[in-house]
Every structure is written in C-alpha cells, then in structure tokens.
C-alpha positions in Angstrom: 0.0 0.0 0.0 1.6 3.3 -0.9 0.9 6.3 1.1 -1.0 7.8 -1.5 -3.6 5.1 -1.1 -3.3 5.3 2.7 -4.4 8.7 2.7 -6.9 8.7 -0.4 -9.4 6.6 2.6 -10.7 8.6 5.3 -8.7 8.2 8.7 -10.0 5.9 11.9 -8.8 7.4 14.7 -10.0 4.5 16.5 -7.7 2.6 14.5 -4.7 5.4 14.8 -5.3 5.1 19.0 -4.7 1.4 18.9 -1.5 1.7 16.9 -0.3 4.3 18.9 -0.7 2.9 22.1 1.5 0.3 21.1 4.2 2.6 21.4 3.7 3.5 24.8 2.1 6.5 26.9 3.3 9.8 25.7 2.8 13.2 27.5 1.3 16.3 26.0 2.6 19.5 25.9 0.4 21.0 28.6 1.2 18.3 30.9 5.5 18.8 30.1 4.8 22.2 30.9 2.9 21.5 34.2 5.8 19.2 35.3 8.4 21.9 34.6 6.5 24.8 36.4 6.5 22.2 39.2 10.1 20.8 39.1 11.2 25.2 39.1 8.8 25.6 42.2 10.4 22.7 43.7 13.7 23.9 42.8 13.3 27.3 44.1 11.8 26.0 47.7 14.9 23.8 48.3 17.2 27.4 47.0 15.5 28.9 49.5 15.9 26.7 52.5 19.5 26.2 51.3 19.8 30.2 52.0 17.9 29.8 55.3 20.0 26.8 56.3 23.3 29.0 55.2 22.1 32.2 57.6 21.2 29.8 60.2 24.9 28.7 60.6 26.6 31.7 59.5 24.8 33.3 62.7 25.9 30.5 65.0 29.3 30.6 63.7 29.0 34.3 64.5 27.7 33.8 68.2 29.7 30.6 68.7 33.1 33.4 67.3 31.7 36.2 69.4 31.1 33.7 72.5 28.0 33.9 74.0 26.8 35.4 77.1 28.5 35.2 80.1 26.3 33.1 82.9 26.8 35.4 85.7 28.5 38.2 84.6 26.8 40.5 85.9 26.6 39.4 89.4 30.7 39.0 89.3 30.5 42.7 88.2 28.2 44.3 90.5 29.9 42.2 93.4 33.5 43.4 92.8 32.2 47.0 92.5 30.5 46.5 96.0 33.7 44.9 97.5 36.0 47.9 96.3 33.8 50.8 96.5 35.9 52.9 94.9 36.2 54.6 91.1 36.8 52.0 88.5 37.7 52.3 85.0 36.5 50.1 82.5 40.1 48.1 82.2 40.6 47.9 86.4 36.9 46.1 86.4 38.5 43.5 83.0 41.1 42.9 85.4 38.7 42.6 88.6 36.3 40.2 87.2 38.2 38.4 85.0 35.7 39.3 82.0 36.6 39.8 78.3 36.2 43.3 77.5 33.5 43.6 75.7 31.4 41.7 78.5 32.2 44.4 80.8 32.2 46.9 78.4 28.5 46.0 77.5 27.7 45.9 81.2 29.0 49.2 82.5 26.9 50.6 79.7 23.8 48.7 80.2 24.1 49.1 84.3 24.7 53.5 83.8 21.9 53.6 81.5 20.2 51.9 83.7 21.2 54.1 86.7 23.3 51.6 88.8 26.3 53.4 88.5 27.9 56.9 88.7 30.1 57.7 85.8 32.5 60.8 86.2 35.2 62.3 84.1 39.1 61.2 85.2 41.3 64.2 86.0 43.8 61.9 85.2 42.8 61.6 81.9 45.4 62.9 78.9 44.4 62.5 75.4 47.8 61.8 73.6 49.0 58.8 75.9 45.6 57.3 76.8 47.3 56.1 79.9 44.5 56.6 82.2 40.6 55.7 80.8 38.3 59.1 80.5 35.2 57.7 81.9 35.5 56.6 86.4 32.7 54.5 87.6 31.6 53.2 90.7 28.2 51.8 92.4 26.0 54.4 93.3 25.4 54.5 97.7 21.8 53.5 97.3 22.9 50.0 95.7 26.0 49.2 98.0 23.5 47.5 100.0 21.0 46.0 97.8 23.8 44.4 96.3 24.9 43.3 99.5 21.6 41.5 100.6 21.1 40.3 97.5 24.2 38.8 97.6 23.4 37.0 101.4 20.1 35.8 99.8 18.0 38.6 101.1 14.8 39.8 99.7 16.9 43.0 98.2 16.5 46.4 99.8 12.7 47.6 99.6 
C-alpha cells in the first residue's frame, strides 16, 4: 500500500489510538509544561531553604566566634564594685572580674543607662597617651547595700 492510497481513505482514529498505544504512553505539551512549572517551584523552595539553612549557621558561627553570654556576669561585676567601692575604669573592672572586654564593656553601659552606677570624668585623663581611661565609675550609695543583701540571699532592699 503506498501512502497515496493510505491517505486517499478517510482516517480511523480508533484505528490510529490502537497503533499508537502500542508505542507507549506519551505526554502532551500542557502536561511537560505542568511538570516543569513544578520541578522550578520545587527547585526554588529547596534554593531557598539552602539560604535559610546557610544564615542559620553563619549566625551561630557568628555567636559561637563572638562567644555567647557570660552566665553570671553581671553578678561578678556588680559584686567586685560593692567589695571595692571605689572609682573603676573600665580596664581595672577587666582585670577585677576576669571578664573579656566587651562583656564588661556592655555591662557598664547597660548598668549607667540603667542608673546603677555613677560615671565621672578622670582628672587623670590625657588625650595623647591614653594612659588613664576618661570615663570613672563606681556603684551608686543606694545599691551598696542592695547588692549586698542580695548577695546574702536577702529579699533586696525595699
């Protein structure tokens, strides 16, 4: 039969189905595209956790390189104030409480603003040999002894 004479007869799809379903299931267009739309949405959901994932450990690297928070750093701060009661700069309380700088750095700042201490200007204080620290602090008088019951297990001064 030539192909002239093949298509000279009308076509039978029924016929056409049959054959081609011999050659296995095929997929249409619309349902490739559907699978691709879904495989990119897959694709970018897993980019995106990835990311999460990667800020995730880059900020515990961070806190992990910064160390965390010292447990009872403040206590160790307040209590060698109390025991001293005298002007501290910032380096004498380092070397007091055995705290990395920044820890007591952080404190003194936190415990001023928060009106725990007295902060004054050092008359020692020369600006080309930065010898002597600018800023002086001590406990103010009112907490001397809250810290001091606190410290016994008191209920704190009232």
């Amino acid at each position: 039969m030539s192909w002239r004479d093949r298509f000279a007869q009308p076509i039978d799809f029924a016929a056409l189905a049959v054959e081609r379903s011999k050659k296995g299931w095929r997929p249409t267009p619309a349902q490739k595209a559907a699978w691709a739309k879904k495989r990119a949405a897959a694709k970018r959901k897993a980019v995106a956790a990835a990311a999460a994932r990667l800020k995730e450990e880059r900020k515990a690297a961070r806190a992990e390189k910064h160390g965390a928070a010292t447990p009872g750093a403040s206590e160790k701060l307040l209590e060698a104030m109390r025991l001293g009661r005298g002007w501290y700069g910032v380096g004498d309380l380092e070397a007091l409480t055995g705290l990395k700088r920044g820890t007591v750095h952080g404190l003194v700042h936190k415990f001023h603003k928060r009106g725990d201490l007295e902060r004054t200007k050092n008359p020692a204080f020369v600006r080309a040999g930065f010898q002597e620290p600018e800023w002086l602090y001590r406990l103010r008088p009112e907490m001397q002894d809250e810290v001091r019951d606190q410290a016994e297990g008191g209920a704190g001064a009232e």
